[in-house]
N, C-alpha and C positions, 0 to 999 in steps of 0.2 A: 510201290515203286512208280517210279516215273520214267516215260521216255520220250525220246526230244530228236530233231535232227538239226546237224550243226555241224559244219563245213565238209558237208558231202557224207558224213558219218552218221549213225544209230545211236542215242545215249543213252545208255541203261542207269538211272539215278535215282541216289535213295533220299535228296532234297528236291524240291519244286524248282524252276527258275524261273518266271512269269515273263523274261521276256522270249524264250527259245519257242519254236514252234513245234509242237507236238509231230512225233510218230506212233499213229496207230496200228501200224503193218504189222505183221504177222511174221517179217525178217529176224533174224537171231542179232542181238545188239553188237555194235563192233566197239563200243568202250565201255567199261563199266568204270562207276561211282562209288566208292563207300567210305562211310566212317568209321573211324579205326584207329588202332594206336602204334605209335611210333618204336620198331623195337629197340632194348637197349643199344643194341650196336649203334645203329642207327642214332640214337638221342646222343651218342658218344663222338660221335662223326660230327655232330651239328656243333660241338662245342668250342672247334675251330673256324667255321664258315658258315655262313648264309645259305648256301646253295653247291649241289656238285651237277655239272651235264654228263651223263652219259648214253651210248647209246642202246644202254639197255635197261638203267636204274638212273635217275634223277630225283632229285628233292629239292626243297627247298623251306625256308621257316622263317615268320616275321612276329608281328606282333597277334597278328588277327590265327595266324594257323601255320598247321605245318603239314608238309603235303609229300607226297613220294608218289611216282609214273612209273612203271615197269611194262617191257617189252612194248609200247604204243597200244595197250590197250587197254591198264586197269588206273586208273588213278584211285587212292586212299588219301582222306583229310582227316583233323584232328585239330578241333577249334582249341584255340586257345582261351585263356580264362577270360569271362567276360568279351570273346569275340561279338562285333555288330556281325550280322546276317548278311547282310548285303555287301559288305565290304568284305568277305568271303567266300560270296557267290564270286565276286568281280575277280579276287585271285585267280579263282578253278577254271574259270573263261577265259583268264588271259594266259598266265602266267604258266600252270600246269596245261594244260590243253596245248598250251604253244609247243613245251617238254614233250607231251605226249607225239605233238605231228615232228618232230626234231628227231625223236625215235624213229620215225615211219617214213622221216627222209622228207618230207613234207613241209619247206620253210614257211612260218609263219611272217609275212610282212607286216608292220606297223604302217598301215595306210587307209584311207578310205577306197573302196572299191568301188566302180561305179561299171556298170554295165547298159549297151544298148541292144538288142536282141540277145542273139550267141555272142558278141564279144566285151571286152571290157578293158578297161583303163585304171590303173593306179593313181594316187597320187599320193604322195609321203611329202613328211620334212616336218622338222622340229617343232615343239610348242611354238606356238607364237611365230611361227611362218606365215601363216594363211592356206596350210591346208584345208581347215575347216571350210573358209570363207571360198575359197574353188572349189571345193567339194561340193556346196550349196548351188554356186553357179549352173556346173553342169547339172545336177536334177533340177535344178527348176527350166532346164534345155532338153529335156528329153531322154536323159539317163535315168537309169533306172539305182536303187541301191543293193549292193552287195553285201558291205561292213562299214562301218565308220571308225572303226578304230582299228581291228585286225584282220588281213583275211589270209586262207591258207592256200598256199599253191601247191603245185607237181608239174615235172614237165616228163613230157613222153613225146617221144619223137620228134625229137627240139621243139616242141611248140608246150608251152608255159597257160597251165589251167588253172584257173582260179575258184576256189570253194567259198560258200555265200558262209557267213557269221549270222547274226540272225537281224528282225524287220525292229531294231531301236538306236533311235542315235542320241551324241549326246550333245549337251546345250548348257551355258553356262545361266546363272538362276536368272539373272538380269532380262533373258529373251525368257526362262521358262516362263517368268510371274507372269509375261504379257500373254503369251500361248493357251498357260494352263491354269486356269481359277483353282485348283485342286493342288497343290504339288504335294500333296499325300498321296496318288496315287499313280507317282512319278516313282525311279528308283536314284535316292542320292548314291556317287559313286565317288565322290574327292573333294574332300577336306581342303586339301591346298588351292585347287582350283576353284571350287566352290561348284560342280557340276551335277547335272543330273540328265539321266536317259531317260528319255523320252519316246513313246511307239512312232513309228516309222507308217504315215499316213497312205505311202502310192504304193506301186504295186513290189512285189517280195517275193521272186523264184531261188527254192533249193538247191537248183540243179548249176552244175558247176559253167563256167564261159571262159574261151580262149584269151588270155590276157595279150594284148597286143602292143603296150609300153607301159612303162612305167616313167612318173614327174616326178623330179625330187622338189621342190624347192628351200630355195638354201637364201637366209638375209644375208646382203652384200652391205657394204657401206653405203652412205646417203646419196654420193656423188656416183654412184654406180649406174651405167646405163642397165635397164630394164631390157635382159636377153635369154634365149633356149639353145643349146648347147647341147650336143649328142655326145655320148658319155662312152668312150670306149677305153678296151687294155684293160691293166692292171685296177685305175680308179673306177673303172664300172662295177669291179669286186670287191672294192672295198668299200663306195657308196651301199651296194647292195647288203653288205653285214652291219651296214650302218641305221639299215632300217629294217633288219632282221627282228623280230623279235620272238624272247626275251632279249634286251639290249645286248649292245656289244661287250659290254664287259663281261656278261656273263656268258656269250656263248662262247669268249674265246679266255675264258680263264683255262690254263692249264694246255695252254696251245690247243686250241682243239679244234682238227685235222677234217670231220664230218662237217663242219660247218662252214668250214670253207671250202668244203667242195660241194657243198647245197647251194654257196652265192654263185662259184663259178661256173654251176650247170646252169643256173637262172644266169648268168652273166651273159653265156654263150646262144643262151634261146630269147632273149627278151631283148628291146629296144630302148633302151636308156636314155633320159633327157633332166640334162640340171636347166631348171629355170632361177636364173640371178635376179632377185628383186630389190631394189634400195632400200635401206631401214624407216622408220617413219614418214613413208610416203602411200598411196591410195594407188595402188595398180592393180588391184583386182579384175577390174574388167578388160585392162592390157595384157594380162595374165589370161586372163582364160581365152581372148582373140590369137593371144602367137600361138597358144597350145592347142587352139583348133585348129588354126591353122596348120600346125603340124600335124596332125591326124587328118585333115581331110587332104593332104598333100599326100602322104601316105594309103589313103587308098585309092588316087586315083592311078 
């Protein structure tokens, strides 16, 4: 067996993951891992849907597997025929895990996390926004990284904590070829993008950091001025389910009631900011000046 820690949790697993970082403590695991088969009922259920959220049994089934989360703390998989390996680690890390902390009350954001000492910063928004490219900005400024693609919150005592994913990000092939002379010893992760994760060279703590806002950014039209915007009311809850993840469609198939009240507790504890960027224009470095500026205004 293997075990790993990964967004503030124990993983007790009975595959490898080469990018997660090892726990060797002597703690009793708080998720377990295994492979297993789907029961009838179960394969019966799947024959209408893709996926069901609940908050005590979820599933879900694609090409590559088919996976079910019970009570936040066992996940079960079951490759499918001919599944690739790596494109089934990458389900169980996002997709299940995300079911898993959904259970536990625990929203999973679809963002890069970026932290500097104890606190930390979001930053979300669509393919092809420029998250990535802000993401980059602040650590090569003195951020440190949390996740690159997912990380998982909790708020307690209205203040909004954020759990690290593990030390790999990812990179499309065009930047790996120049980075990495090897891309065998890279992990491919999307077809359609063409990507691969890459180790995460600066430094990488476990331990969880007080989230102090979250950036959407959202592409505006071309003629649109370049601006930051504080996000309150009803649309800060629905921004917020917008970058929930699993997606919106799936956490609110079937009305579902727990999900929206995981945005609106992060609604009500976290600092919300849409930044508007024109479409095919270079604001990247005016982008991350208003947004520093925001945050260094904020703590003085």
């Amino acid at each position: 067996m293997f075990q790993y820690r990964i967004y503030g949790l124990k993983l007790d697993s009975d595959i490898p993951f080469r990018q997660l970082i090892e726990d060797s403590s002597d703690t009793a695991p708080d998720i377990i891992l295994r492979k297993s088969e789907p029961s009838p009922a179960l394969l019966d259920l799947s024959k209408d849907s893709f996926f069901d959220m609940d908050p005590k049994f979820c599933w879900f089934h694609n090409t590559t597997l088919f996976c079910w989360i019970e009570d936040g703390t066992r996940i079960f998989y079951s490759p499918q025929e001919n599944a690739n390996e790596e494109y089934l680690k990458t389900y169980i890390l996002g997709y299940a895990l995300s079911m898993l902390f959904y259970q536990r009350k625990m929203p999973a954001i679809h963002c890069s996390g970026l932290r500097k000492g104890d606190h930390a910063i979001l930053i979300s928004g669509k393919s092809g926004s420029g998250k990535s490219t802000m993401a980059s900005l602040f650590l090569d400024n003195g951020y440190d990284l949390m996740a690159d693609d997912v990380l998982v919150t909790a708020v307690r005592d209205n203040t909004v904590y954020g759990y690290p994913a593990f030390p790999w990000t990812k990179l499309q092939r065009s930047i790996a070829e120049k980075r990495f002379p090897n891309l065998a010893n890279l992990i491919y992760i999307d077809e359609d993008k063409d990507k691969f994760l890459v180790p995460w060279e600066g430094e990488f703590r476990t331990d969880s950091a007080v989230v102090d806002s979250m950036y959407i950014i959202i592409v505006a039209p071309p003629d649109t001025e370049l601006r930051i915007t504080e996000v309150t009311g009803p649309d800060k809850i629905m921004l917020i389910l917008d970058n929930m993840f699993p997606r919106r469609e799936i956490l609110l198939d079937k009305n579902n009631p727990l999900a929206v009240s995981m945005a609106a507790k992060l609604a009500s504890s976290l600092r919300l900011y849409a930044v508007f960027r024109p479409d095919g224009q270079d604001t990247a470095e005016k982008m991350y000046q208003i947004i520093n500026e925001t945050i260094d205004s904020r703590e003085k």
